[in-house]
C-alpha positions in Angstrom: -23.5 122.1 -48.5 -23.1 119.5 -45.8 -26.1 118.3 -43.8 -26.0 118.4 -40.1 -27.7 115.3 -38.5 -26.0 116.4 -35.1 -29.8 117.1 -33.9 -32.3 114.8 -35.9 -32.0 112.1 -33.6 -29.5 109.8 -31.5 -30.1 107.6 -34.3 -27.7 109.4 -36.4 -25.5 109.4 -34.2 -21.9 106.9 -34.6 -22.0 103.4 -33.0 -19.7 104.1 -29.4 -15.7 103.3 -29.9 -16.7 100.4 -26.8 -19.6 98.7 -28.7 -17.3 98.5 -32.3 -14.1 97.3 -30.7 -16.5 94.6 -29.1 -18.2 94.0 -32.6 -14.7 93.3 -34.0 -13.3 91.2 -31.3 -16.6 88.9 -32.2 -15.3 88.4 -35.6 -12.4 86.3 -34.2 -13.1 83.2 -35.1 -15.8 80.5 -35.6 -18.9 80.8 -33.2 -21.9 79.0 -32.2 -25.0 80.5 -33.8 -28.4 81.3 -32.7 -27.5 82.2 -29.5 -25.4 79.7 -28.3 -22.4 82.0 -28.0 -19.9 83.1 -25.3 -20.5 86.6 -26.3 -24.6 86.9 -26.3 -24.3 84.7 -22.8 -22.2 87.2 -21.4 -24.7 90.1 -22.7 -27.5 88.6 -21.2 -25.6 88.1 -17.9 -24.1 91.8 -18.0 -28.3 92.7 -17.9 -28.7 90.8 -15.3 -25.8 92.2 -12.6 -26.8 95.5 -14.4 -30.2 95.2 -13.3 -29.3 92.9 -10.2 -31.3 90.5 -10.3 -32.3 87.2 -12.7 -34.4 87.7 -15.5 -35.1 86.7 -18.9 -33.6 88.5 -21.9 -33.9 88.1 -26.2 -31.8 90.3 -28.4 -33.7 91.4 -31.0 -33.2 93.6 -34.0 -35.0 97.1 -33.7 -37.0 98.9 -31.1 -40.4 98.4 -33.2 -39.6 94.5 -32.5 -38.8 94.9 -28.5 -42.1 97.1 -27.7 -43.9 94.8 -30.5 -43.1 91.4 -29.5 -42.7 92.0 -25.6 -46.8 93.2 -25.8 -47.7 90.0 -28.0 -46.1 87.9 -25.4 -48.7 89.9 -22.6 -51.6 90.3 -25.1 -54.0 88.1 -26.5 -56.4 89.5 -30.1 -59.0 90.5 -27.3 -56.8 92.5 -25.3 -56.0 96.4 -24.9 -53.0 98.5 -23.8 -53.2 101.2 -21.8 -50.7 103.8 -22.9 -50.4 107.7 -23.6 -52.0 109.2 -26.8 -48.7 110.1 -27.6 -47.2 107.1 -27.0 -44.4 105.4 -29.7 -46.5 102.2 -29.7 -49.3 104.1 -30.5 -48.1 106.6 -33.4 -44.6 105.8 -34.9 -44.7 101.7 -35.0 -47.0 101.0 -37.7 -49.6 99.0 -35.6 -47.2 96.2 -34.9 -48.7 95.5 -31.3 -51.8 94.6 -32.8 -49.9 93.2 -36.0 -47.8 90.5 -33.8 -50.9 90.2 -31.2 -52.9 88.9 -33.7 -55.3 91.9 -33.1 -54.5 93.8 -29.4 -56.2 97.0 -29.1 -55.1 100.6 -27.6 -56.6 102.8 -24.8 -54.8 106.2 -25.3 -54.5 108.3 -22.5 -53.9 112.3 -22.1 -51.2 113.6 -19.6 -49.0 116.1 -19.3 -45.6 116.1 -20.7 -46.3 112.8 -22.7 -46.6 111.1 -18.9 -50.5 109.2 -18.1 -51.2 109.4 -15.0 -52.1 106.3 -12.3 -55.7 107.9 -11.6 -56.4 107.9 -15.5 -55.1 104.5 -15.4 -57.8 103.5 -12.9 -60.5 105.4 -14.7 -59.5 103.4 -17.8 -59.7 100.5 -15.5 -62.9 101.0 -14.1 -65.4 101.5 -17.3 -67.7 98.9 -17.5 -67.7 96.4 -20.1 -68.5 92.9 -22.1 -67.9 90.9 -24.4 -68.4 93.5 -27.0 -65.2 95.3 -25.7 -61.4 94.3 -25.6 -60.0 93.6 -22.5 -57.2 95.8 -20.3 -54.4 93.7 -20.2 -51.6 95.8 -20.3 -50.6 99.6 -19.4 -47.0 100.6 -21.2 -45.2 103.7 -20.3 -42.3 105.4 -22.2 -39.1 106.1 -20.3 -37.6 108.3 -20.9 -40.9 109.4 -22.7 -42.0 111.1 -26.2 -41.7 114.7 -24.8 -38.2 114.3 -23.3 -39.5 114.2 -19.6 -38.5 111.5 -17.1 -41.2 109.5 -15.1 -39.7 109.4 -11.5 -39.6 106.1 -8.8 -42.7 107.2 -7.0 -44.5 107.6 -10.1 -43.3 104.5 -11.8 -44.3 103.0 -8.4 -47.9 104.1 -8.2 -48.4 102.8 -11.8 -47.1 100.0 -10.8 -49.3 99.6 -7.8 -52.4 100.2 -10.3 -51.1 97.4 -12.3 -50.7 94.8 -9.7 -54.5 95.8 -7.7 -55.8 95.2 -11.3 -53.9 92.2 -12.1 -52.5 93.8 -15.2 -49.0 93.9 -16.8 -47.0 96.6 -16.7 -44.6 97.7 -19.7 -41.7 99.8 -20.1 -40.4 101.0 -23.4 -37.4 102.2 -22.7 -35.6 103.2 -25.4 -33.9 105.7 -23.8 -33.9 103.8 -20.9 -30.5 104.4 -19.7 -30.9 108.2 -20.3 -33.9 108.2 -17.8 -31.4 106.4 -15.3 -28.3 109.2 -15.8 -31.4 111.6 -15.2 -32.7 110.8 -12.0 -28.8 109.7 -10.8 -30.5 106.0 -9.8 -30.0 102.0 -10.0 -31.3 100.3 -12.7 -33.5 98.4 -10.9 -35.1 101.2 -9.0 -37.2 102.1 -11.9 -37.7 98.8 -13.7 -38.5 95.5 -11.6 -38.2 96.8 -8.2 -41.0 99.8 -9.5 -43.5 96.9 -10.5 -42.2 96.8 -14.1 -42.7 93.1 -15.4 -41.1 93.3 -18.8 -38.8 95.9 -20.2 -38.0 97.0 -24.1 -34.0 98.3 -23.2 -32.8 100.4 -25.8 -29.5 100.6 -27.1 -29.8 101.7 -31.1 -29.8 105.1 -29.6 -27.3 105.1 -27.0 -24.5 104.3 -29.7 -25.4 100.7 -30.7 -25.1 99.7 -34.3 -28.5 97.8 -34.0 -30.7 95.8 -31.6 -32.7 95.9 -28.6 -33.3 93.7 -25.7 -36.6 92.7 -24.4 -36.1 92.3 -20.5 -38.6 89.9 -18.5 -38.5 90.7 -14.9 -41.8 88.5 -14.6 -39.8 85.4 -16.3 -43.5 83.1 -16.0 -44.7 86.0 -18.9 -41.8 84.9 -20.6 -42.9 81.3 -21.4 -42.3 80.3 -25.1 -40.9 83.5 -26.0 -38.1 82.1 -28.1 -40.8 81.0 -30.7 -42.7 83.9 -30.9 -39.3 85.9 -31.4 -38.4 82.8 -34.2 -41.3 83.4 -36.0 -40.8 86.9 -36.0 -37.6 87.0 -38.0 -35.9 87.8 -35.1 -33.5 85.1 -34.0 -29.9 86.0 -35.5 -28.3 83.5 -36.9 -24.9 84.7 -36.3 -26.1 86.2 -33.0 -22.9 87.1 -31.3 -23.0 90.5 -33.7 -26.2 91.6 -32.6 -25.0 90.8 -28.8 -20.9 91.9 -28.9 -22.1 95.3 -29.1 -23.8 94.9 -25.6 -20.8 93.7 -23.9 -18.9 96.7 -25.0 -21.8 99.0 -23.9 -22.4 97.9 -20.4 -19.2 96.9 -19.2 -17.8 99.3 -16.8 -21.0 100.9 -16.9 -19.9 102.7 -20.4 -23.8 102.8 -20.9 -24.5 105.5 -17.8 -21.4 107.3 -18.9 -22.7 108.3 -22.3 -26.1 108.9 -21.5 -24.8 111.3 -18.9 -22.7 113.1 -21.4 -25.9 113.3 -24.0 -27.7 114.5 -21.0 -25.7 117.2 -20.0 -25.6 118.3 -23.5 -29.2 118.5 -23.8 -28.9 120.7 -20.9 -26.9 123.1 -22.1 -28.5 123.3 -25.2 -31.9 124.1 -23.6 -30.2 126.7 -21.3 -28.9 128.5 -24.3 -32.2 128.5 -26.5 -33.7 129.7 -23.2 -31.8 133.0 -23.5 -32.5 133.6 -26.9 -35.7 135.7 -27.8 -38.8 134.5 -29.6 -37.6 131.2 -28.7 -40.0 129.1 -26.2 -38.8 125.8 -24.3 -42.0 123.3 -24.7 -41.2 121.2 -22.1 -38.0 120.8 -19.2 -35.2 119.4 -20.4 -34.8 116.4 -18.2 -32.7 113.9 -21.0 -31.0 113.9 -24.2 -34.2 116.2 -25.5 -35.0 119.9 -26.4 -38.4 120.8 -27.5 -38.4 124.4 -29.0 -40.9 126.2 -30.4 -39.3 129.4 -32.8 -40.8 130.7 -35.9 -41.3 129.0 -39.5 -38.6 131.8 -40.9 -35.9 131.4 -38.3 -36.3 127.3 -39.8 -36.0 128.4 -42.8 -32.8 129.7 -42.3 -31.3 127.0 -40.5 -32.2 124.6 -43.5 -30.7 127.1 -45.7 -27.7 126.5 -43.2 -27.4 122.7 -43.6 -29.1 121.5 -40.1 -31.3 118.8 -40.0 -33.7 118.2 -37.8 -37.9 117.1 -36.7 -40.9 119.3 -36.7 -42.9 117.5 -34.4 -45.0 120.0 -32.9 -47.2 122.7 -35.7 -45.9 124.4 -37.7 -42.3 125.7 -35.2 -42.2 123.2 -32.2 -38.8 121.3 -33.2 -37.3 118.1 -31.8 -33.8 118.2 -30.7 -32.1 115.2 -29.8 -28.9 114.8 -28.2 -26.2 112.0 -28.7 -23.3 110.5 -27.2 -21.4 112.0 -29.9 -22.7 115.6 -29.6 -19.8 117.9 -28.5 -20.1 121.8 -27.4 -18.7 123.2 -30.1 -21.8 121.8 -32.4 -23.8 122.9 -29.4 -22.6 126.7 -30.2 -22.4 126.6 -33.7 -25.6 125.6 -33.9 -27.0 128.7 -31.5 -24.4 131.1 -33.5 -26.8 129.9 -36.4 -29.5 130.2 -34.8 -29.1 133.6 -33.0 -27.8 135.0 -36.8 -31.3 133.4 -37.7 -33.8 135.9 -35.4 -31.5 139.2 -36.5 -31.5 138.4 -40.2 -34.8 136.5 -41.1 
């Protein structure tokens, strides 16, 4: 029996025709390494008009490394992030904030649909402490976030606001950063820099990237010394211009915004047809390339039986379906064929 990935995760997903063709046109030839290449120059410079304006940027490997490094370089061992319970820094990355900090500390906060809120933010903000206690330094919000949902511009905004009143940082993961754009049909810099955002993990792996991330200072003063920390971190290629090529391929002619719309829309459709189908409950609106479904253990059963593959992340039934820029319609029905043979058989 063949497996079906289709749903697991974008990760499983093929790199993008526009990202390999880039990748092979790199390996033309000799290069200058670390960096110092035409092709990781013109990544960098592709951010910038994407998010139209200057700022710093460091390609890095993985998305652990972005949200990891970009929090070291805002958080000292005596410092705490303010972030969602839910939050990937908080339950998937192994404690490399704190790792790479040298000791940085978490304040998780509830919210609905994986989103904190700026009031909670304030409360956070406004307990009383000492010396005994770690310091606020940094709130971090997920975008689009561990639920699927989409923080809009007014809310990025208000977070923001908090930030700035409280003279603390203000983090984006956004490793599906360029889904939450397609989503809300806005610039780039409307829900980054221009939202208060002073540093940004941008995503890529999952939009159809072989591999790497970019860490994004908006705030280029936080960005002081960064090289080194990302040198000591294992994270300064070598033979850079394949971790950047990629990029090139990926936001020219906004190729990025195209894809994420496609993996969008087919999130969409997907959650329209599991809406139809009885016994089958929608956690949360589909607003990216996400479907949370909640169906019972049998009817999973049956489609492992069938060959698909994909997260539990919720119980015992609520199931994780991601989108891709390779996800087509026909998979989309196939899988609901399955699905709807699933609650009449099991």
């Amino acid at each position: 029996m063949k497996l079906k990935y289709h749903f697991a995760s974008d990760n499983t997903a093929a790199i993008i025709p526009e990202a390999w063709d880039a990748l092979v046109s790199a390996n033309r030839g000799f290069a200058a390494a670390y960096g110092d290449d035409e092709w990781t120059e013109k990544a960098a410079n592709l951010i910038r008009a994407m998010f139209e304006t200057d700022c710093d940027v460091y390609f890095v490997f993985t998305g652990t490394a972005a949200n990891s490094l970009a929090l070291a370089g805002l958080c000292k061992p005596q410092d705490k992030i303010i972030c969602h319970k839910h939050a990937h820094i908080a339950t998937s990355e192994c404690g490399a904030a704190g790792f790479f900090s040298g000791g940085a500390g978490m304040e998780l906060l509830e919210g609905e649909l994986c989103k904190i809120h700026p009031h909670a933010v304030e409360q956070a903000l406004d307990q009383a402490f000492d010396f005994h206690f770690q310091m606020h330094k940094t709130v971090s919000i997920t975008q689009s976030t561990e639920l699927g949902t989409v923080y809009t511009v007014d809310e990025i905004k208000a977070i923001g606001k908090v930030a700035d009143e409280n003279n603390i940082h203000f983090h984006m993961d956004g490793a599906r950063f360029s889904n939450a754009v397609a989503s809300l049909n806005v610039t780039a810099k409307e829900i980054s820099w221009q939202a208060g955002v002073d540093v940004l993990s941008f995503g890529a792996t999952k939009a159809g990237l072989p591999v790497g991330d970019a860490i994004v200072f908006f705030n280029k003063t936080l960005a002081a010394e960064f090289g080194h920390r990302c040198k000591q971190a294992g994270h300064v290629a070598s033979k850079m211009r394949f971790l950047s090529a990629p990029w090139v391929g990926f936001l020219e002619n906004d190729t990025w915004l195209r894809h994420a719309r496609h993996a969008n829309q087919c999130a969409k459709i997907l959650g329209g047809r599991l809406a139809r189908i009885d016994d089958i409950e929608l956690l949360a609106p589909v607003e990216s390339n996400a479907a949370f479904v909640s169906f019972p253990q049998a009817m999973h059963q049956f489609m492992r039986d069938k060959g698909w593959i994909y997260h539990i992340v919720t119980g015992d039934t609520g199931a994780r379906l991601m989108c891709s820029w390779d996800t087509t319609e026909q998979v989309i029905e196939q899988f609901i064929t399955d699905l709807e043979d699933a609650r009449s058989t099991v």
